[in-house]
N, C-alpha and C positions, 0 to 999 in steps of 0.2 A: 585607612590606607595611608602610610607612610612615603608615598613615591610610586612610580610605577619601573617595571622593568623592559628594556627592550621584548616588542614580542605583545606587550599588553595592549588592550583596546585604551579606548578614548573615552573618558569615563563620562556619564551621562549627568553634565553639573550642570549649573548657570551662571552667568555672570550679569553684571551690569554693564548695557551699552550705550550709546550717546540715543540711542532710539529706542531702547527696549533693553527687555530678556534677552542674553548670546545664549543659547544651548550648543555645547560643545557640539554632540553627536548633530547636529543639524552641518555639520562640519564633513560627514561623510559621505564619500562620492569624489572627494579631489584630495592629496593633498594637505597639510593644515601643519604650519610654523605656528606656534603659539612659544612666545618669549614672556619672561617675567622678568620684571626690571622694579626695583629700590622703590625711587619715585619722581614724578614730574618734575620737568624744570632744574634739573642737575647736568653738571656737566659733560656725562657717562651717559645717564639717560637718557640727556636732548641727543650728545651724539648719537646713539643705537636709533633710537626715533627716526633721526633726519636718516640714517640710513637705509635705513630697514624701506621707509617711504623712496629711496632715489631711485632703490632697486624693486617699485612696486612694479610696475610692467613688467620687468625681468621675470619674477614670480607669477605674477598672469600668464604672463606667455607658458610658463612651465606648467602651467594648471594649478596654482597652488595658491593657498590663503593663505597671511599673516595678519596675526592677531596679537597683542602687547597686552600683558596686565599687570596692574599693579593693585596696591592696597585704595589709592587716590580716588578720589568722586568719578560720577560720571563731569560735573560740572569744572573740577580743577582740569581733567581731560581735554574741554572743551576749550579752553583759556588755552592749553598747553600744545593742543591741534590748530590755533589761530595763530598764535606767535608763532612758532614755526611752519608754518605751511603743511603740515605733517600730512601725509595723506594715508598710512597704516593708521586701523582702526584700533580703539583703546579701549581694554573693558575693566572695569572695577571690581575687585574683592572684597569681601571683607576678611575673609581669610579661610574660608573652606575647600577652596579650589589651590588655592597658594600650599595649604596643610596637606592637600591631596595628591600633590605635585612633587611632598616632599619638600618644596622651595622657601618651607618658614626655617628658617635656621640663626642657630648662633653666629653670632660677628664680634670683631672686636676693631675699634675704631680709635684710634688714638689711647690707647689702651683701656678703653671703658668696653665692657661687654655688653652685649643687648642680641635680642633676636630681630631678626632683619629678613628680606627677600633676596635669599638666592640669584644673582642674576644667570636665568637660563634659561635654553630652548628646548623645545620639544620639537620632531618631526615625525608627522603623522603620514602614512601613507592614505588614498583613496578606501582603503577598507578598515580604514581607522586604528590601524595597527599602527603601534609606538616604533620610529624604525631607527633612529638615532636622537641622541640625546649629548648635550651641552652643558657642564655643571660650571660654576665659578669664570662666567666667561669674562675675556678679553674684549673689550667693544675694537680695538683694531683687527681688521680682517676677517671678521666673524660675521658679517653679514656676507660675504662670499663663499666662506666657507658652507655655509647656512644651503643658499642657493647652487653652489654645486652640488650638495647632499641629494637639495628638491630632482636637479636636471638629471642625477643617475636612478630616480624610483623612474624615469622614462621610460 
């Protein structure tokens, strides 16, 4: 699978968590933001983190999960949820879920090339259907955006 497309279900993967296996599909019945971000402890990163966490209640109230992953440990996560106070939950890849997202891709960084994570979101509605999607995001105003998306599946 290369990506998914608006319309698709919530594929049945796993991740690593600070506590265990995440099973995506353990994800339906509400709801489910799931963002991929570069990696821990950057300045793009921590931003969308501290965000994503300011606005967790907001997101509960909506009925909805958010979930962050990256390539990163469960254990650099753990560091990276202490210094910030972060209160969204982190899960780790190794890169099957990332590849399945579509979110492994080419970058180029001061003009060296490399493959890198996509920063982007997914919004899953309650029956696990794909309902809006985020590619090459903006960390400014994109966690708003994110949660009005959540408050119109209402």
């Amino acid at each position: 699978m290369a990506g998914l497309d608006v319309g698709g279900a919530l594929p049945d993967l796993e991740l690593a968590g600070a506590d265990g296996p995440i099973r995506l599909r353990d994800y339906v019945g509400k709801p489910l933001v799931l963002y991929f971000y570069p990696k821990d402890d950057t300045a793009g990163c921590t931003r969308e983190a501290q965000e994503f966490s300011a606005a967790g209640a907001d997101f509960a109230k909506a009925g909805a999960a958010v979930l962050g992953v990256s390539k990163d440990t469960p254990a650099k996560h753990a560091k990276f949820t202490a210094k910030y106070d972060l209160t969204v939950p982190l899960a780790s890849d190794e890169q099957e879920v990332i590849e399945a997202f579509g979110a492994w891709v080419p970058k180029v960084l001061y003009g060296r090339e490399y493959i890198g994570i996509d920063r982007s979101t997914w919004l899953f509605d309650a029956t696990g259907a794909l309902v809006r999607m985020w590619r090459k995001v903006k960390v400014p105003g994109h966690v708003d955006q994110v949660l009005a998306a959540v408050r119109e599946l209402a």
